[in-house]
C-alpha positions as CSV (number, residue, x, y, z in Angstrom):
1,X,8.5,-17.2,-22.4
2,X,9.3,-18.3,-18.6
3,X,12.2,-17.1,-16.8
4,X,12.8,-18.3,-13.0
5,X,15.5,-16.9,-10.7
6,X,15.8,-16.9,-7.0
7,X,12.3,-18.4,-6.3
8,X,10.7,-16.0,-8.1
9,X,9.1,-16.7,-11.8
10,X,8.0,-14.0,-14.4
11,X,6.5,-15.5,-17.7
12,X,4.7,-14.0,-20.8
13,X,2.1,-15.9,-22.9
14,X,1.9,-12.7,-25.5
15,X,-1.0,-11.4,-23.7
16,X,-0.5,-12.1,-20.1
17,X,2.5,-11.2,-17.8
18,X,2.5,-14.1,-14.6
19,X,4.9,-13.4,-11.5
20,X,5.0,-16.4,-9.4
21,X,7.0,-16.1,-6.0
22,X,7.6,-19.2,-3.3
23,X,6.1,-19.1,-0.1
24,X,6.9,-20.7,2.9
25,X,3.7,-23.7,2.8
26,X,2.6,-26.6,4.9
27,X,5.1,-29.0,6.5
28,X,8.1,-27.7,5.3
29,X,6.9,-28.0,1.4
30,X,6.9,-24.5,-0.3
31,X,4.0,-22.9,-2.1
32,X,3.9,-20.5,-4.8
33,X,1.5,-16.7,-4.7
34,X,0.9,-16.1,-8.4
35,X,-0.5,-12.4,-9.6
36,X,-1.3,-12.5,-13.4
37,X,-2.3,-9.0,-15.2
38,X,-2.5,-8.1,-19.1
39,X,0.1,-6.3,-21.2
40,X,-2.0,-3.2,-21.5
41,X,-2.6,-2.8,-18.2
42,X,0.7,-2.3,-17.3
43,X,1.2,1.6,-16.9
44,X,4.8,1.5,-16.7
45,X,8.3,-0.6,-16.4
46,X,10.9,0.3,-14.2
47,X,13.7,-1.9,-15.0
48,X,17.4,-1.7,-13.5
49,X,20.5,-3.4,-15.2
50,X,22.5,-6.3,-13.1
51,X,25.7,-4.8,-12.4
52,X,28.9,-6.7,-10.6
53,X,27.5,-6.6,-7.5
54,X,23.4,-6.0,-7.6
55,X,21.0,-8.4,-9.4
56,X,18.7,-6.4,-12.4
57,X,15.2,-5.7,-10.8
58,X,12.2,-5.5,-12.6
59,X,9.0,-3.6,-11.2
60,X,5.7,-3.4,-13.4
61,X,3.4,-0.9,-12.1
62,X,-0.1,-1.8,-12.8
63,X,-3.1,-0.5,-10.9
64,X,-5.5,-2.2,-9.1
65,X,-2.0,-4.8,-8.3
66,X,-0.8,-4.8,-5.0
67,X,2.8,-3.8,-4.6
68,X,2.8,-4.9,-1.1
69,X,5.8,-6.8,0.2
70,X,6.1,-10.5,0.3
71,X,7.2,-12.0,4.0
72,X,6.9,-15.4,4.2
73,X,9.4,-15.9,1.3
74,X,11.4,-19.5,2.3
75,X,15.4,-19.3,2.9
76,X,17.5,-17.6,0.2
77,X,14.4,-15.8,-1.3
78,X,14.2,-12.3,-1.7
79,X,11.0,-9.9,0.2
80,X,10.2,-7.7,-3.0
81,X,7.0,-7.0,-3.9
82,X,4.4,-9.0,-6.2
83,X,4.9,-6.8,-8.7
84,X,8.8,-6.9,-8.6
85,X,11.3,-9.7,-10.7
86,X,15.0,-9.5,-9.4
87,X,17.5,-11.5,-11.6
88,X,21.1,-12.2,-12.0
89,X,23.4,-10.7,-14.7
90,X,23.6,-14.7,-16.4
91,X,19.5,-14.4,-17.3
92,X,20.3,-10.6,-18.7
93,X,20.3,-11.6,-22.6
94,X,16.5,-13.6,-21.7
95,X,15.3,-10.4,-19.5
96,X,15.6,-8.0,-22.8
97,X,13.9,-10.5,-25.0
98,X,10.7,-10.5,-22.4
99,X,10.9,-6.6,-21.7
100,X,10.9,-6.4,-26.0
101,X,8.2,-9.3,-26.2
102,X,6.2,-7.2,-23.2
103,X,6.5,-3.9,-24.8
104,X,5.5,-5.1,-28.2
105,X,2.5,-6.3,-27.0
106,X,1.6,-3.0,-25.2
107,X,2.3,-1.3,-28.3
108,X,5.2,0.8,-27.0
């Protein structure tokens, strides 16, 4: 499963979660950072719900991950951390089906 939103990626093979955020590149042409980490590394999920007017935010907490800001996001991205997904309320039906995939496969 593969979501995108706002230049930011989150996908799930069943084993490994992979957040890919854009970065400002060469000559004007973006690049993306990806951090990949295992289900069962993940030691906890903070997830908050889109409302009217704030985007839903995922942050997985794994250690040995660095939650470290991102600054050389390109125009109209957002400076979370590596760890972080932010969505809007369209992708919320998708976002539960990954947080239910991801939980599954860390056996909570």
């Amino acid at each position: 499963m593969h979501i995108r939103a706002r230049r930011r990626s989150v996908g799930f093979d069943g084993r490994t979660v992979t957040i890919s955020v854009a970065v400002k590149g060469s000559l004007l042409i973006p690049d993306d950072v990806k951090v990949r980490f295992r289900a069962d590394e993940i030691t906890r999920v903070d997830h908050s719900e889109p409302t009217a007017f704030k985007p839903g935010r995922i942050v997985f907490v794994v250690p040995g991950v660095s939650r470290e800001i991102v600054r050389n996001v390109p125009m109209f991205a957002d400076q979370l951390g590596m760890t972080t997904f932010q969505y809007p309320g369209s992708l919320k039906p998708k976002v539960a089906k990954l947080l239910a995939e991801i939980a599954k496969a860390r056996g909570k």
